[in-house]
N, C-alpha and C positions, 0 to 999 in steps of 0.2 A: 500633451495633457499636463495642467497645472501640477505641481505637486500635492499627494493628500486629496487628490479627486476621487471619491467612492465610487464614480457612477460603473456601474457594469459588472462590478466586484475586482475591479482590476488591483492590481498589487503591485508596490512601489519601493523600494529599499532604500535607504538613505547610508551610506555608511563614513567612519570617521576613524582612519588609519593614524596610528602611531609609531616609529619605532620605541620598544624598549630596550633594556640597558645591552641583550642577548641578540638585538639587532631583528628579529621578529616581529611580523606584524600582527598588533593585536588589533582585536574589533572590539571598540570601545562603544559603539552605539549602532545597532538594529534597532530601524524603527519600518514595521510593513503596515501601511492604510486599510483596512476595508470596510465593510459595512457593520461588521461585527464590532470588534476592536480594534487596537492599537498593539499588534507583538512587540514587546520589549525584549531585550537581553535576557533577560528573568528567564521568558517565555520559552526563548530561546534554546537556553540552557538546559530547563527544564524538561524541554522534547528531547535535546542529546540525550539525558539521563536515562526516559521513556524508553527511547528505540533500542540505549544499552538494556534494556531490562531491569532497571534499578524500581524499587518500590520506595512509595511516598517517603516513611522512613530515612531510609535511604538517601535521599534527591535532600531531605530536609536537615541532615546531619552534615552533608557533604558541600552544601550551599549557605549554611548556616543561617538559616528562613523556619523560622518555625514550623511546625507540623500543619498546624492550619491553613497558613497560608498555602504553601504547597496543594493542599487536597482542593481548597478555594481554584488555585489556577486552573491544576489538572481537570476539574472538572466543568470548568468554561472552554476549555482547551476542547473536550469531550463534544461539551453540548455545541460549540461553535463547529462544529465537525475541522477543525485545526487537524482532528486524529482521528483516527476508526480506531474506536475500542472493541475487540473481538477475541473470543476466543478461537484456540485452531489446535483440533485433537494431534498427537501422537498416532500418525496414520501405522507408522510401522508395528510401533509397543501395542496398536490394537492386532498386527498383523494383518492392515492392509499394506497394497501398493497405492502408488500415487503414478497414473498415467496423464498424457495430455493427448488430445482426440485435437487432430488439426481439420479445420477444415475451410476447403476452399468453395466458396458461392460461384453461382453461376446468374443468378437472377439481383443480386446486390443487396438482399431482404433479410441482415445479420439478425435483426430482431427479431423476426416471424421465428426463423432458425432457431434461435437462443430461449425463444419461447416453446416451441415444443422441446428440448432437451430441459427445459430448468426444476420440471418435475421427475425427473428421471431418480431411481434410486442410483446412490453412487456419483450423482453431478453434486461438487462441491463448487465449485465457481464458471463463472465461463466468463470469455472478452474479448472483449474486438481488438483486431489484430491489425496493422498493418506492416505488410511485406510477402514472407512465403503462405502463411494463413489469413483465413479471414475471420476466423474464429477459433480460438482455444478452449476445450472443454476440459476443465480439469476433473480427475474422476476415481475415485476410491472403488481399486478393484482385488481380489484373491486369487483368482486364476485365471489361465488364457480362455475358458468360455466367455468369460463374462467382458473381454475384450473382443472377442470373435462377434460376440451378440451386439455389441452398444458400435461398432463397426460395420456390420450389420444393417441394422438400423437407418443408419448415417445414410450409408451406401443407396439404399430405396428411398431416400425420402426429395423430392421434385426440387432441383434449385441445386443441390450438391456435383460438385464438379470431380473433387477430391478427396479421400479421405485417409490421412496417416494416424502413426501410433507412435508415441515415444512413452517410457516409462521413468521416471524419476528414481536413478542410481544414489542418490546424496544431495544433497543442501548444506549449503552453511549460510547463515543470516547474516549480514554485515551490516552493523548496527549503526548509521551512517546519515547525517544531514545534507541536503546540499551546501549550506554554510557552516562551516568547522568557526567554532568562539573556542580562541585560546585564549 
């Protein structure tokens, strides 16, 4: 594929190594094609800041980019879906848990699956999985009933082969691109 080919939304990295004086290799130029735009270094940078949690402010004092331009990116960055902008409650501080409903198909119909669970109270995401599951239901619960019950459920419904339970002990978010720009 030529360089800079849009077709199909395919994405292409260009990059251009230097050592500096500390022997270090920096990344002087990201440049990714798609349909959308053109990510620059800017853009780049801008998303490390994001994923650290840094607000516009923030990104715009640290980068020394004005305020506007920053909200400008951020929000093409948004609208070009580059990011999922979302909010995600304090499951604990509300005094839920956070389980994951594993399960394995028998008929290969993830969807059909994912669609009867996606109205469920308590289903916060679900996904296809591949490896030991074939679906992850993730799932805001308070006590072992309401795990016994959505287990339950699983268990009767035509297609399901398996059904486990894991509960979310801890998280830590590692705020992390696949390209580090130093």
């Amino acid at each position: 594929m030529p360089f800079g080919d849009n077709s199909g939304g395919t994405t292409m990295a260009k990059r251009k190594n230097n050592n500096n004086n500390n022997n270090k290799q920096k990344l002087q130029d990201v440049v990714v094609f798609t349909r959308s735009h053109t990510l620059d270094t800017t853009d780049y940078k801008i998303l490390q800041y994001l994923v650290g949690g840094a607000e516009n402010k923030d990104i715009a004092r640290e980068m020394n980019i004005p305020i506007n331009t920053i909200q400008r990116r951020v929000k093409r960055l948004i609208d070009e879906q580059w990011i999922r902008h979302r909010m995600v409650p304090n499951y604990k501080k509300m005094r839920y848990n956070k389980g994951f409903l594993h399960l394995s198909i028998t008929n290969g119909n993830k969807r059909h699956i994912a669609d009867i669970f996606k109205d469920r109270p308590g289903v916060i995401e679900i996904s296809s999985q591949v490896g030991n599951s074939d679906l992850v239901i993730t799932y805001a619960h308070t006590n072992n009933e309401e795990i016994e019950h959505i287990m339950d459920f699983a268990r009767n419904l035509e297609g399901i082969k398996s059904v486990t339970w894991s509960t979310e002990s801890w998280s830590q978010h590692v705020a992390k691109l696949p390209i580090q720009l130093l």
